[in-house]
N, CA, C and O of each residue as an XYZ file, in Angstrom:
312
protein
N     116.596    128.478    107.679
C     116.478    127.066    107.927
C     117.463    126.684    109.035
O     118.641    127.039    109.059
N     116.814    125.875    110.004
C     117.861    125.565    111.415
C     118.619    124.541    110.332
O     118.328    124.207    109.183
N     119.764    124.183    111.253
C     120.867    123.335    110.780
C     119.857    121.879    110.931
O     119.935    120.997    110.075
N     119.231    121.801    111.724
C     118.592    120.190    112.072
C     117.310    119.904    110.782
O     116.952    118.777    110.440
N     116.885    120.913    110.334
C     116.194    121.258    109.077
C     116.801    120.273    107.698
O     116.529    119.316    106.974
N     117.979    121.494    108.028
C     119.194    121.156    106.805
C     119.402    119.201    106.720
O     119.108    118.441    105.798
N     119.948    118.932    107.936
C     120.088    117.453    108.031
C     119.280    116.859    107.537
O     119.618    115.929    106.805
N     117.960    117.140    107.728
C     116.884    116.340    107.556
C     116.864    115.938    106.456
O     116.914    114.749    106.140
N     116.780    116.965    105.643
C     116.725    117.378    104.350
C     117.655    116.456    103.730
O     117.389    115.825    102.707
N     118.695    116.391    104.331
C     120.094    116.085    103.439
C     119.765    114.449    103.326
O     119.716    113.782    102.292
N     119.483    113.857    105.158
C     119.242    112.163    105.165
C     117.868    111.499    104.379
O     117.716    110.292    104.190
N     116.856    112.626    103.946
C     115.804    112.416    102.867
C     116.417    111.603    101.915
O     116.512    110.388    101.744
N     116.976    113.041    101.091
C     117.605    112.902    100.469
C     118.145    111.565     99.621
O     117.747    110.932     98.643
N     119.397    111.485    100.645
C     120.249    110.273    100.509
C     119.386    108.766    100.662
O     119.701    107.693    100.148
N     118.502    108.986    101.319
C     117.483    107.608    101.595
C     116.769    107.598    100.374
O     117.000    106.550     99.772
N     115.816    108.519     99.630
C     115.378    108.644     98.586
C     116.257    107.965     97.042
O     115.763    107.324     96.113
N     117.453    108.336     97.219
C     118.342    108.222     96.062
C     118.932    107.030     96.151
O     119.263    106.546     95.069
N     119.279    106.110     97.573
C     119.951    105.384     97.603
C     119.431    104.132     96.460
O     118.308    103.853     96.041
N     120.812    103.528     96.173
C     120.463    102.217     95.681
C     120.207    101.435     95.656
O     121.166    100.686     95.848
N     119.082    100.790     95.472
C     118.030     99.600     95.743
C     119.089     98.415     95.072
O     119.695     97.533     95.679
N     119.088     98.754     93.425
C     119.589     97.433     92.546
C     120.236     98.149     91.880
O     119.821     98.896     90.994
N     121.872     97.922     92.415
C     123.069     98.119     91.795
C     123.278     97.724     90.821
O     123.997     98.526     90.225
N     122.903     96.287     89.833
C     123.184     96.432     88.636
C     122.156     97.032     87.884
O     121.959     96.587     86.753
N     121.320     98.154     88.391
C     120.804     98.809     87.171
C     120.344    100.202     87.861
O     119.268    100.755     87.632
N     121.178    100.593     88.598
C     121.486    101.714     89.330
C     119.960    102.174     89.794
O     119.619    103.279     89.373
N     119.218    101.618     90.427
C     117.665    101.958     90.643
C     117.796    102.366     91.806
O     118.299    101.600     92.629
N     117.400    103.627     92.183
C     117.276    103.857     93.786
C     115.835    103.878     94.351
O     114.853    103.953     93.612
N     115.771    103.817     95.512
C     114.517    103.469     96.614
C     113.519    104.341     95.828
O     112.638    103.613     95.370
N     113.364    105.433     95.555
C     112.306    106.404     95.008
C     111.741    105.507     93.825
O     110.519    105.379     93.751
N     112.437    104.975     93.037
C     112.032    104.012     91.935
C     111.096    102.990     92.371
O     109.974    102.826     91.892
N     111.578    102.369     93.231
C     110.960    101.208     93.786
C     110.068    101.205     94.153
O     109.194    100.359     93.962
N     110.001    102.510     95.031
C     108.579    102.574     96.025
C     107.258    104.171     94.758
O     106.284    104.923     94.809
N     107.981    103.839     94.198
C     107.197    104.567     92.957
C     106.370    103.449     92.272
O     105.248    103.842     91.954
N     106.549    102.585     92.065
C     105.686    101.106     91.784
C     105.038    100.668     92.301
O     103.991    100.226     91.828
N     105.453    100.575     93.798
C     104.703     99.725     94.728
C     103.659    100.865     95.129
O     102.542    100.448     95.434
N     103.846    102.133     95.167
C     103.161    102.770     95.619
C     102.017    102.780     93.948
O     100.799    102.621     93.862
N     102.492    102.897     93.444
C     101.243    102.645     91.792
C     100.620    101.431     91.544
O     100.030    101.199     90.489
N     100.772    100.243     92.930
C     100.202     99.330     92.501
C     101.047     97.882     92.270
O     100.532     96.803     91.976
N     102.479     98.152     92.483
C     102.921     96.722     91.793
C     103.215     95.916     93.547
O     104.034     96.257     94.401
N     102.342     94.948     93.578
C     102.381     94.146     94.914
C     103.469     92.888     95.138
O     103.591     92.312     96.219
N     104.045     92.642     94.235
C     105.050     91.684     94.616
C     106.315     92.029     93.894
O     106.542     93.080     93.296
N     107.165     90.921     94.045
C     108.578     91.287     93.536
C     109.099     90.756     92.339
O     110.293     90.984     92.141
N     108.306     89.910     91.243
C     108.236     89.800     89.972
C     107.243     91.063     89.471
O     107.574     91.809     88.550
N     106.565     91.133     89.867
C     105.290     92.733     89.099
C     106.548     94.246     89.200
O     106.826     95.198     88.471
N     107.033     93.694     90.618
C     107.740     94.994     90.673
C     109.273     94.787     89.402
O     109.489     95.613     88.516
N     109.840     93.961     89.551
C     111.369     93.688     88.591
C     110.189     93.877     86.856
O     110.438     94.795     86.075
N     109.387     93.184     86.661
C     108.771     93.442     85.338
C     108.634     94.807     85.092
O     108.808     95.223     83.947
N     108.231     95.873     86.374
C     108.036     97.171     85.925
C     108.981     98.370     85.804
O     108.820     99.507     85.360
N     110.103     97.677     86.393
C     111.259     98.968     86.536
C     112.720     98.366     86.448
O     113.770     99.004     86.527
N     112.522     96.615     86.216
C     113.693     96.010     85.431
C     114.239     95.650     86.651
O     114.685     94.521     86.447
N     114.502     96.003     87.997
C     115.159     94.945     88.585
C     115.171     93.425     88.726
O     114.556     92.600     88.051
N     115.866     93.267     89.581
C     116.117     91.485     89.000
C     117.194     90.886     87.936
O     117.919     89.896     87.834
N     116.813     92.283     87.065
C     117.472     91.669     85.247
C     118.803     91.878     85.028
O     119.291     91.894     83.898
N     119.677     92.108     86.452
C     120.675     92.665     85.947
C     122.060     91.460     86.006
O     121.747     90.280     85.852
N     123.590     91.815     86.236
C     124.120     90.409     86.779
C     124.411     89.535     87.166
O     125.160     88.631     86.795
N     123.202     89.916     88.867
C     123.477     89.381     89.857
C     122.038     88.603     90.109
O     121.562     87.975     91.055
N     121.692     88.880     89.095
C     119.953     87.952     88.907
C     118.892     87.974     90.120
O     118.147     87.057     90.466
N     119.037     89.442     90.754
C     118.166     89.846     91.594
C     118.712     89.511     92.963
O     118.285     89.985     94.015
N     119.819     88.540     92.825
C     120.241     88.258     94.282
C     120.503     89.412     95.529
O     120.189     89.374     96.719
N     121.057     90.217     94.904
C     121.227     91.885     95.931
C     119.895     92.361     96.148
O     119.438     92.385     97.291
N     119.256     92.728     95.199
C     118.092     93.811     95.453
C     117.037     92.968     95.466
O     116.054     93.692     95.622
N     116.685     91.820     95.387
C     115.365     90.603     95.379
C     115.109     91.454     97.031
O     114.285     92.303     97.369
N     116.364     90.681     97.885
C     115.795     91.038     99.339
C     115.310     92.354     99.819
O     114.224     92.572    100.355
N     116.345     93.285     99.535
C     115.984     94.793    100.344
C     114.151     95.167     98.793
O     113.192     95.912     98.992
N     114.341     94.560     97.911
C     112.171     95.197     97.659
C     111.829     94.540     98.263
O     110.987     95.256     98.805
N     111.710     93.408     98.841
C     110.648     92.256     99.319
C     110.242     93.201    100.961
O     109.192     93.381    101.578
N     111.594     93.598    101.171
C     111.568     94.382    102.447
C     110.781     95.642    102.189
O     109.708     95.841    102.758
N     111.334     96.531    101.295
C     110.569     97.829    101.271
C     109.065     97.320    101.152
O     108.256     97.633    102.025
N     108.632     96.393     99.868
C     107.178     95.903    100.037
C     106.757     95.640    101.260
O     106.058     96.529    101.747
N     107.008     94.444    102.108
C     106.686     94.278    102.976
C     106.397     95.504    104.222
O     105.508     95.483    105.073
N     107.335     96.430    104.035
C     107.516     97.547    105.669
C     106.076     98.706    104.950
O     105.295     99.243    105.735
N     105.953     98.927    103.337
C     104.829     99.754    102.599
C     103.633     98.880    103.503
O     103.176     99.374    104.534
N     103.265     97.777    103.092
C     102.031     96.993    103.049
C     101.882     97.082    104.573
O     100.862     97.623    105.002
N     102.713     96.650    105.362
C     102.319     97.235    107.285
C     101.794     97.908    107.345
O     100.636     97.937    107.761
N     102.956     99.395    106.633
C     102.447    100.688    107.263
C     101.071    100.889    106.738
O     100.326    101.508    107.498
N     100.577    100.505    105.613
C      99.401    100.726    104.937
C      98.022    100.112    105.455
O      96.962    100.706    105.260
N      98.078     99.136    105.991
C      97.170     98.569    106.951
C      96.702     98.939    107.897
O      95.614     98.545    108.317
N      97.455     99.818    108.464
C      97.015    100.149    109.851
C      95.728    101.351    110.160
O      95.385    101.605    111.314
């Protein structure tokens, strides 16, 4: 495996895992595991995998799903 392989691999990775909604430790793979099964907005999506529900009452992670939804539904159109 070239080293630029390796990277790739590694910034997957870390993009995959990162954290969507810190108070309920959900990372991007979660998120877009819903939206990709169907959940089209950002109450369908917090009803199905609990974000929203945590201390900060969706204020952190409301924006960055509305975003991942939104950048899915583009790319999916085209």
């Amino acid at each position: 495996m070239h080293n630029n392989d390796s990277e790739n691999i590694k910034r997957q990775w870390l993009l995959q895992n990162e954290k969507v909604c810190i108070c309920r430790g959900l990372p991007r793979k979660i998120v877009m595991a819903a939206i990709k099964a169907g959940a089209l907005s950002l109450p369908e999506i917090n009803r199905i995998i609990g974000s929203g529900s945590g201390d900060c009452n969706g204020e952190r992670c409301g924006p960055k799903i509305e975003k991942l939804l939104g950048e899915y539904l583009a790319a999916t159109k085209k």
